[in-house]
Structure formats: C-alpha cells, structure tokens
DSSP file (Angstrom, degrees, kcal/mol; ACC not computed):
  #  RESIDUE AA STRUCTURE BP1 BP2  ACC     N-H-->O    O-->H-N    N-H-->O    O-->H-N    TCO  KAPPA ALPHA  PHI   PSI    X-CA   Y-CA   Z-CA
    1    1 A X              0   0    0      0, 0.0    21,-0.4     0, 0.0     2,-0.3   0.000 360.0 360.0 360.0 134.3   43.6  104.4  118.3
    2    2 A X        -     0   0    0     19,-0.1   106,-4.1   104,-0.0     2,-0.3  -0.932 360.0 -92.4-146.1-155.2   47.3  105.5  119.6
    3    3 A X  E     -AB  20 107A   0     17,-2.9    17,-0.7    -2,-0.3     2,-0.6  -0.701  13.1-136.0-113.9 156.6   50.6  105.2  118.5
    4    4 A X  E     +AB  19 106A   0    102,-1.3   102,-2.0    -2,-0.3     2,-0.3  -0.942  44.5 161.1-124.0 122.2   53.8  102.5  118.9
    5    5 A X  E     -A   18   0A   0     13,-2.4    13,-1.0    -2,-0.6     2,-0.5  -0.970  45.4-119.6-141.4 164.2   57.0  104.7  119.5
    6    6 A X  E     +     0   0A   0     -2,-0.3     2,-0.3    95,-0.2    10,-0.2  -0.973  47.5 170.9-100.6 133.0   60.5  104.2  120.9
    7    7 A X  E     -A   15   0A   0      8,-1.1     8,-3.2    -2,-0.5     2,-0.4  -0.985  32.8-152.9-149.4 155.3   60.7  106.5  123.7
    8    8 A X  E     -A   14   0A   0     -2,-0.3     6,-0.2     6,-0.2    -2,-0.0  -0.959  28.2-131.7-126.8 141.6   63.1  107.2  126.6
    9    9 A X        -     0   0    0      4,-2.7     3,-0.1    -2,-0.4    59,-0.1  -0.050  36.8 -93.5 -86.9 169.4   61.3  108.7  129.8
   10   10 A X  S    S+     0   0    0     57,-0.3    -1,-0.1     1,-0.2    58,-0.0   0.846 126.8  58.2 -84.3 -19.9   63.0  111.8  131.4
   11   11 A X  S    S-     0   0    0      2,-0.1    -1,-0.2     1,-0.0     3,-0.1   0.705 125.5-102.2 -72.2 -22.4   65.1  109.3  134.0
   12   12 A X  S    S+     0   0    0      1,-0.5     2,-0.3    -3,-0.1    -2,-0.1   0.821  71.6 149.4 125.7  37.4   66.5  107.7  131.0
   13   13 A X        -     0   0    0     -4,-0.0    -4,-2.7     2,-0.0     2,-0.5  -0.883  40.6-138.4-106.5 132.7   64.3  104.4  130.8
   14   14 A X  E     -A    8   0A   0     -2,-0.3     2,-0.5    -6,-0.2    -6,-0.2  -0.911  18.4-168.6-108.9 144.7   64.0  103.4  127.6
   15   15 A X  E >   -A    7   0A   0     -8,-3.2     3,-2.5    -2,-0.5    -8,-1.1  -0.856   4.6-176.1-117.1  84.3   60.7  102.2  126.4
   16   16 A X  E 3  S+     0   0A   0     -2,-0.5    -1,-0.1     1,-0.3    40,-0.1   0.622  88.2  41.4 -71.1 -15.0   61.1  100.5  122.8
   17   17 A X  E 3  S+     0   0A   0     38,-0.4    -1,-0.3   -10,-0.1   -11,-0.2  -0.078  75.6 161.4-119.9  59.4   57.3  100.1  122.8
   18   18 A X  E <   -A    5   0A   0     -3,-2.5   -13,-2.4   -13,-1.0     2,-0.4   0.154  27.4-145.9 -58.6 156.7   55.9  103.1  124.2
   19   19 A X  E     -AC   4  54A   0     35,-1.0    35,-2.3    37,-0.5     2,-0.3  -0.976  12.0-167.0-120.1 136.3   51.8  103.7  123.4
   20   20 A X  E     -AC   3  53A   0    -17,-0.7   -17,-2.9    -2,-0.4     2,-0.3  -0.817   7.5-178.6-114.0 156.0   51.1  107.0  123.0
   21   21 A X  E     - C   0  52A   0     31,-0.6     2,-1.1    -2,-0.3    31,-1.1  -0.985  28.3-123.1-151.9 153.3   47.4  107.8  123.0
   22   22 A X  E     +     0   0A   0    -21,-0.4    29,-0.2    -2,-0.3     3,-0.1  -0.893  34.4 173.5-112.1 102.7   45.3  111.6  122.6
   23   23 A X  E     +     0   0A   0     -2,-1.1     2,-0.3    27,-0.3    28,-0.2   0.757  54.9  31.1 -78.9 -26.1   43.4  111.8  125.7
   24   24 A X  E     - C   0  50A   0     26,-2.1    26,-2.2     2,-0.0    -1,-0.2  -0.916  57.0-172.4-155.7 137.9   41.8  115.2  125.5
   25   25 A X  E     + C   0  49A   0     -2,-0.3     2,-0.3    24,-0.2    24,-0.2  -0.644   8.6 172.2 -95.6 132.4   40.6  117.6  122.5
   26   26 A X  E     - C   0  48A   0     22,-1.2    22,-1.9    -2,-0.2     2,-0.4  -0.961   9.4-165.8-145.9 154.4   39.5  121.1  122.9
   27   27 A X  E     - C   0  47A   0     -2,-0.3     2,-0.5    20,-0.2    20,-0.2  -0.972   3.5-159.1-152.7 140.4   38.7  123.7  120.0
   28   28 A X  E     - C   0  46A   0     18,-3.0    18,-1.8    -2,-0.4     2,-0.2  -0.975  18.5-127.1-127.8 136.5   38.2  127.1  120.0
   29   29 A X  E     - C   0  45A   0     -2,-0.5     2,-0.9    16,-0.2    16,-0.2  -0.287  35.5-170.0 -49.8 106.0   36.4  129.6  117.4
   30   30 A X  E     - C   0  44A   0     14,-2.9    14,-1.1    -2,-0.2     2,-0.5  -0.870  19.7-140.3-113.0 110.3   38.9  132.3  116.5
   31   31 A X  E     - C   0  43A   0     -2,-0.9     2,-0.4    12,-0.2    12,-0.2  -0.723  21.8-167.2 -88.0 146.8   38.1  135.3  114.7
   32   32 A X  E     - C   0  42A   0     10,-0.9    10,-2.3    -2,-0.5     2,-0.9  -0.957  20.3-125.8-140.9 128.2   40.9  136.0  112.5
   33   33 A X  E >   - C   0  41A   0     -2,-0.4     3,-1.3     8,-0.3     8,-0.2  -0.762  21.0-132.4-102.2 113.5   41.3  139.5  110.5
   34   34 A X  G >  S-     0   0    0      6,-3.0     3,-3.1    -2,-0.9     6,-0.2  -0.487  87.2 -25.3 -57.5 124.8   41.6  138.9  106.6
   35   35 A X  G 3  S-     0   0    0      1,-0.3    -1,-0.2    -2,-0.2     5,-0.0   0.770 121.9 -68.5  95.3  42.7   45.4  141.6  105.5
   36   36 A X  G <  S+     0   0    0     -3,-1.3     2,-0.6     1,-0.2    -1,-0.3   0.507  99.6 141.0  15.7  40.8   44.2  143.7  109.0
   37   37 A X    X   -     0   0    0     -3,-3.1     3,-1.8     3,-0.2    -3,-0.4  -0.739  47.7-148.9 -98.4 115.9   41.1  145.0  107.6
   38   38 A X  T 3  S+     0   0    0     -2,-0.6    -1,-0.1     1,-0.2     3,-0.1   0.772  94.2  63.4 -40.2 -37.0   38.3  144.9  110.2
   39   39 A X  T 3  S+     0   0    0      1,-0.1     2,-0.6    -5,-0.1    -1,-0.2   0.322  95.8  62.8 -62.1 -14.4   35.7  144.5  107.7
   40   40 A X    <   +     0   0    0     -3,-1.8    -6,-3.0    -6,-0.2     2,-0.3  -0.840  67.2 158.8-119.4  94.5   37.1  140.9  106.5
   41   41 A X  E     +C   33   0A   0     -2,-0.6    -8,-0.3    -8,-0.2     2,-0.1  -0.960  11.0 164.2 -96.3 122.7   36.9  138.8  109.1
   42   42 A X  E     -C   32   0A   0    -10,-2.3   -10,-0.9    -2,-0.3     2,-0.4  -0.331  31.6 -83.1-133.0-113.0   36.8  134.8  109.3
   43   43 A X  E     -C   31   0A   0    -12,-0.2     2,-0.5    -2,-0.1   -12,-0.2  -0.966  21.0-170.4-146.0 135.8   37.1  131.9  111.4
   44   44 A X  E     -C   30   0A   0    -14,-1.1   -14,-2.9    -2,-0.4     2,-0.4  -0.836  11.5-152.3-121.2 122.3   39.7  130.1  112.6
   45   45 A X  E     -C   29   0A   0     -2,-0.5    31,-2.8    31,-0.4     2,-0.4  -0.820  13.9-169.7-112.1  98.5   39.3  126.6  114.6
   46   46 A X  E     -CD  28  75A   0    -18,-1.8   -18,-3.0    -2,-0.4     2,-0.5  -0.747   3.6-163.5-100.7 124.8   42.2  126.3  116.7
   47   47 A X  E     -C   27   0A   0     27,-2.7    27,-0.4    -2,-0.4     2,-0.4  -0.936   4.5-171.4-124.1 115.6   42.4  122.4  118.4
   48   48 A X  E     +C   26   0A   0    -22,-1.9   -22,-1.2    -2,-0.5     2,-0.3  -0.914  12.0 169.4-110.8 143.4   44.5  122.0  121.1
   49   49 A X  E     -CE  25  72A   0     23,-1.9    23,-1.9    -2,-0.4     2,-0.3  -0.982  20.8-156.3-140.9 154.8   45.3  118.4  122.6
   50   50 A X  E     -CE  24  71A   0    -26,-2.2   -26,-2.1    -2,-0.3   -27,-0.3  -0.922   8.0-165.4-136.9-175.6   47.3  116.3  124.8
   51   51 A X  E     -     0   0A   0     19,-1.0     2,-0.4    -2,-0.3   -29,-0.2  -0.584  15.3-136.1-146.3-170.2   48.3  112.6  125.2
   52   52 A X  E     -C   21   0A   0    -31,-1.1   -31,-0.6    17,-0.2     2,-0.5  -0.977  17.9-144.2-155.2 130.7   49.7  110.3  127.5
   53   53 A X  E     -CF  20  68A   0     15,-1.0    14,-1.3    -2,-0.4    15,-0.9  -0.931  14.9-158.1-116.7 144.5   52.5  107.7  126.7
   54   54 A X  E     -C   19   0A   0    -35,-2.3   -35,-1.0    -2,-0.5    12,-0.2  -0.628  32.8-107.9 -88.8 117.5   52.7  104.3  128.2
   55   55 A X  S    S-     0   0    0     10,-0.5   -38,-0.4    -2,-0.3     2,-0.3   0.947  93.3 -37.1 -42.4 -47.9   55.2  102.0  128.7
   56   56 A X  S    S-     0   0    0    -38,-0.1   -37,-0.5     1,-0.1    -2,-0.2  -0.679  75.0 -78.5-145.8-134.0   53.9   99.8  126.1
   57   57 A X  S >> S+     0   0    0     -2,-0.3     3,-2.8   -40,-0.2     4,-1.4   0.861 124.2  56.3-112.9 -61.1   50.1   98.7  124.8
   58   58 A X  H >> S+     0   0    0      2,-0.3     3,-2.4     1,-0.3     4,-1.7   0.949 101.6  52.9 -69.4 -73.7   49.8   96.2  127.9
   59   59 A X  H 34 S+     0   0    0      1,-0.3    -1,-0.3     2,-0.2    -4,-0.2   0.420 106.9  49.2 -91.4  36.2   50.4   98.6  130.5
   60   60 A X  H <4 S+     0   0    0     -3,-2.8    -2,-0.3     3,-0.1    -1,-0.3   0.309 111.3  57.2-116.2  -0.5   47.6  101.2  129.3
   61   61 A X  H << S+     0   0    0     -3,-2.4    -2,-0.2    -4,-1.4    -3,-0.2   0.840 106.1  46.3 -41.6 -48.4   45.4   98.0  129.3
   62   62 A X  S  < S-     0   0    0     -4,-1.7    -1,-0.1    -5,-0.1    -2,-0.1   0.297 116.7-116.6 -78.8   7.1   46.1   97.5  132.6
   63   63 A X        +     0   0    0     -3,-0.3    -3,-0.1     1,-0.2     3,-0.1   0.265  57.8 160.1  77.1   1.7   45.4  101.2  133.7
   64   64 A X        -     0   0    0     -6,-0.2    -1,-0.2     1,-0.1     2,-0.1   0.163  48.4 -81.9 -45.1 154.5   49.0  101.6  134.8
   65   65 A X        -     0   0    0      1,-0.1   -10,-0.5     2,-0.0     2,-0.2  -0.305  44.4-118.8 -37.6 130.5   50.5  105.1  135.1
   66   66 A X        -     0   0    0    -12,-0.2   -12,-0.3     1,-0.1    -1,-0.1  -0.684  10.5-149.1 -95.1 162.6   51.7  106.7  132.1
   67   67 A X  S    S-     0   0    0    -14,-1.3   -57,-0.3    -2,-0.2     2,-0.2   0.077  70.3  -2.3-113.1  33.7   55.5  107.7  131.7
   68   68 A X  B     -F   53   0A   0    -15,-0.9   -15,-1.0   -59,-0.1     2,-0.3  -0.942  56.9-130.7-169.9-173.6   55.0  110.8  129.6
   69   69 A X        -     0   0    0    -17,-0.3     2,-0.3    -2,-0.2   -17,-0.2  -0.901   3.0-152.5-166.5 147.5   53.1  113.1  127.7
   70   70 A X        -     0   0    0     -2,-0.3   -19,-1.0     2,-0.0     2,-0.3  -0.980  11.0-173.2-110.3 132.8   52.6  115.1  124.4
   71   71 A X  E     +E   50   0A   0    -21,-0.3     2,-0.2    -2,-0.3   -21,-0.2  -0.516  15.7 136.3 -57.7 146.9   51.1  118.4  123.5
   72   72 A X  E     -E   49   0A   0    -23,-1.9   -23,-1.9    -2,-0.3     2,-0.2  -0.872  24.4-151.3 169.4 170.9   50.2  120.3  120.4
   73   73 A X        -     0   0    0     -2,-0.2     2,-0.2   -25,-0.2   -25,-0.2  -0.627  13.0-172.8-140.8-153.7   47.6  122.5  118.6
   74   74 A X        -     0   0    0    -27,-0.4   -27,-2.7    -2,-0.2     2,-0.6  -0.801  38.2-101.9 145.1 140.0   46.7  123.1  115.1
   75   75 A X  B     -D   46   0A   0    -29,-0.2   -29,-0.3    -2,-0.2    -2,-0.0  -0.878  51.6-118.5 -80.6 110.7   44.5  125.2  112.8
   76   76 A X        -     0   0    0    -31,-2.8   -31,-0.4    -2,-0.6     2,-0.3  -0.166  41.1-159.5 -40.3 151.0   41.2  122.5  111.8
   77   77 A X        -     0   0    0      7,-0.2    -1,-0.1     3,-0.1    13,-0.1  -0.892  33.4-150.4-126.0-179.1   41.6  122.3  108.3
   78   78 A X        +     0   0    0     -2,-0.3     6,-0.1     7,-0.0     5,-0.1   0.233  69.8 100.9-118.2  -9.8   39.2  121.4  105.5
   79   79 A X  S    S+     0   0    0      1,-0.1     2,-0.6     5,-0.1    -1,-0.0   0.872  78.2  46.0 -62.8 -34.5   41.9  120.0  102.9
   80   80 A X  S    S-     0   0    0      1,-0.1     3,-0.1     4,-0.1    -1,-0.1  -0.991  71.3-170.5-119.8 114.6   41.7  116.2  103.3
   81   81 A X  S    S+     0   0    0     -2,-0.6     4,-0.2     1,-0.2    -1,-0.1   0.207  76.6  67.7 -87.3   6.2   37.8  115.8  103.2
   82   82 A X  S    S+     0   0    0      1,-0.1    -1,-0.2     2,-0.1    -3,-0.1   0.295 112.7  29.7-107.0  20.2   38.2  112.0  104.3
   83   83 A X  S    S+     0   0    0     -3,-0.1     7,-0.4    -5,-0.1     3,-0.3   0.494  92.3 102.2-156.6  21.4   39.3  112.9  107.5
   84   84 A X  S    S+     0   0    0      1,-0.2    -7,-0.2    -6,-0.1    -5,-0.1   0.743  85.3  46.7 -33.0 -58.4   37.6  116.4  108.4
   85   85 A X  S    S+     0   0    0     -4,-0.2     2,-0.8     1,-0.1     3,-0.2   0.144  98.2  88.5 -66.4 -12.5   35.0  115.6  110.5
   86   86 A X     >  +     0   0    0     -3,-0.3     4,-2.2     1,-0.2    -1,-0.1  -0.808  46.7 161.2-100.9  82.8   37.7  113.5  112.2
   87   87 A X  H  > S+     0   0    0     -2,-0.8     4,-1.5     2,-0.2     5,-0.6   0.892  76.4  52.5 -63.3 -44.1   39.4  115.9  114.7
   88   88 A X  H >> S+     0   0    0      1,-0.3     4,-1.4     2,-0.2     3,-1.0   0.978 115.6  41.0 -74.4 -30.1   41.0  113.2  116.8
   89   89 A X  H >> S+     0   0    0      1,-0.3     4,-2.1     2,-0.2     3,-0.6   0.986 113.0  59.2 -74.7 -22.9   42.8  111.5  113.4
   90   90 A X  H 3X S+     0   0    0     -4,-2.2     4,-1.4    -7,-0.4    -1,-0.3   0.662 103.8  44.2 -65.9 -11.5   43.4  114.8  112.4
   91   91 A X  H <X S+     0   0    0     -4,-1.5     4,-1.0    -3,-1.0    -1,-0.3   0.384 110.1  58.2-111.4 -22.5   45.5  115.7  115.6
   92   92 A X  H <X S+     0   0    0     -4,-1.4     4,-2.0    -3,-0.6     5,-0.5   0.874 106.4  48.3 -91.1 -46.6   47.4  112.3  115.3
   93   93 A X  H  X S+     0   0    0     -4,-2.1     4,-2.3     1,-0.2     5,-0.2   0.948 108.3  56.1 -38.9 -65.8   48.6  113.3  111.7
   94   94 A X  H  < S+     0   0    0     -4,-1.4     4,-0.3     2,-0.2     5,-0.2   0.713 110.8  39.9 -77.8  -5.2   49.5  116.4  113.0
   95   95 A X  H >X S+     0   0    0     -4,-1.0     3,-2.2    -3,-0.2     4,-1.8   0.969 119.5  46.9 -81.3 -65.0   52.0  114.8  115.9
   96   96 A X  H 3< S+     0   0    0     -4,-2.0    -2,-0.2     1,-0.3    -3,-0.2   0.782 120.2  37.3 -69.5 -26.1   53.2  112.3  113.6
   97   97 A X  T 3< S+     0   0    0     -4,-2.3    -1,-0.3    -5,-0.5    -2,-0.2   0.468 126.8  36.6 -68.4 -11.9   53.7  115.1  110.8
   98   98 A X  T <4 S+     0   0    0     -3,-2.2     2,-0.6     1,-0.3    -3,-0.2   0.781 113.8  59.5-121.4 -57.6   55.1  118.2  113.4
   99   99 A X     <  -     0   0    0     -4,-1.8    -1,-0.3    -5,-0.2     3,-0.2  -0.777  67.8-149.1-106.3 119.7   57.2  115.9  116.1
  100  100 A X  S >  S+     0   0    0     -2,-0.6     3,-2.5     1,-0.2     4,-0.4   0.773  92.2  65.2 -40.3 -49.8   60.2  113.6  115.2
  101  101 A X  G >  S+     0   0    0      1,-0.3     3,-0.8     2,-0.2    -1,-0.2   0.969 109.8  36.3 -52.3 -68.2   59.6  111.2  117.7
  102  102 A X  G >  S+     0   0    0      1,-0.2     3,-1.9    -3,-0.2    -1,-0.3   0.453  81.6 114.2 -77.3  11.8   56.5  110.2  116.2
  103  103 A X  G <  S+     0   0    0     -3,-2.5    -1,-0.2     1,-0.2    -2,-0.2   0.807  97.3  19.5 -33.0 -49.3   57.9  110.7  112.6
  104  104 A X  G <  S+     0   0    0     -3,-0.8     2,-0.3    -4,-0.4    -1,-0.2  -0.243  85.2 150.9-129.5  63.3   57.5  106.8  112.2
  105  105 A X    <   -     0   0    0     -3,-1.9     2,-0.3    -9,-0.1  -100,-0.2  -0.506  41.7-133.3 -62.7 128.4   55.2  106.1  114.7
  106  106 A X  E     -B    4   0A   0   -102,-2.0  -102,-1.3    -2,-0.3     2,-0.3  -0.766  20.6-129.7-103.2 147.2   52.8  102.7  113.7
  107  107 A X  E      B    3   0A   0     -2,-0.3  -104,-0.2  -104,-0.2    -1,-0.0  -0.527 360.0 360.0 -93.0 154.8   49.3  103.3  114.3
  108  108 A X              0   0    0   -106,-4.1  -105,-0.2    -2,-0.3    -1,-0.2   0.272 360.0 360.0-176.1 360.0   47.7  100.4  116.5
C-alpha cells in the first residue's frame, strides 16, 4: 500500500506523482495515570512511524532513491474495529487525517 501525492522536494522539484510509502512501525506500552491518581493506571500504545516519498510509483519499483520523508505517531486506538489489528492502515489514516499534504492523497 502507499499513497499518490503532489509533492515539491526541498530544492523545489515538483513531483505531481509522488508515492509515499510507511516503511517502519514501532509501538511502545505506556503507562498512563487515570486524573493523576497513582492507583488508576492504564495503557497507552503509542505508534510511531516513518515513510519515504518517491518521485512517482515507477521509481520505488525500480529501487531508486527516495526524495523525501514523513513522520508521525499516534495513540493505537480501538474505535474502528475493521481496521484495529491493522497498525500500518491505521498510521496511513492518521497521515492522511493529521497532514495537509496527504489530505487527498489516493491510496494505490
């Protein structure tokens, strides 16, 4: 899975059919103190990622260099149960929900 974006590289090349793609996932187990009572405690899954953007589709086929990158984290949630167990779509909803540039990103 990645993403189809317009993006312009930080030397000012624009790339009207960038791929963006989430290359690496990590989550860590947070304990999280319920109103700052010691005695309520729960857990918190905090998922951090990054990605790597492309000039288009073609040249991450070909292994080419990518001409960007994205970041971001998120708390896991449990709210949309079709896609829970699905970290990595859940972390492309949250770039396409969090960052303007992928505000109407097409998934491909």
């Amino acid at each position: 899975m990645g993403l189809k974006i317009e993006y312009e590289t930080p030397a000012g090349i624009p790339c009207p059919d960038a791929y963006a793609l989430i290359s690496g996932l990590r989550v860590e187990k947070q304990e999280v103190k319920d109103d700052g009572d010691d005695s309520n405690i729960h857990h918190d899954f905090l998922v951090s990622y990054n990605g790597k953007i492309y000039f288009n589709q073609e040249m991450r086929k070909e292994n080419r260099s990518p001409v960007g990158g994205v970041n971001g984290q998120f708390i896991l949630s449990e709210g949309d149960k079709k896609n829970h167990y699905n970290i990595l779509k859940q972390a492309y909803l949250h770039l396409k929900d969090t960052d303007e540039m992928f505000a109407n990103a097409e998934d491909c």
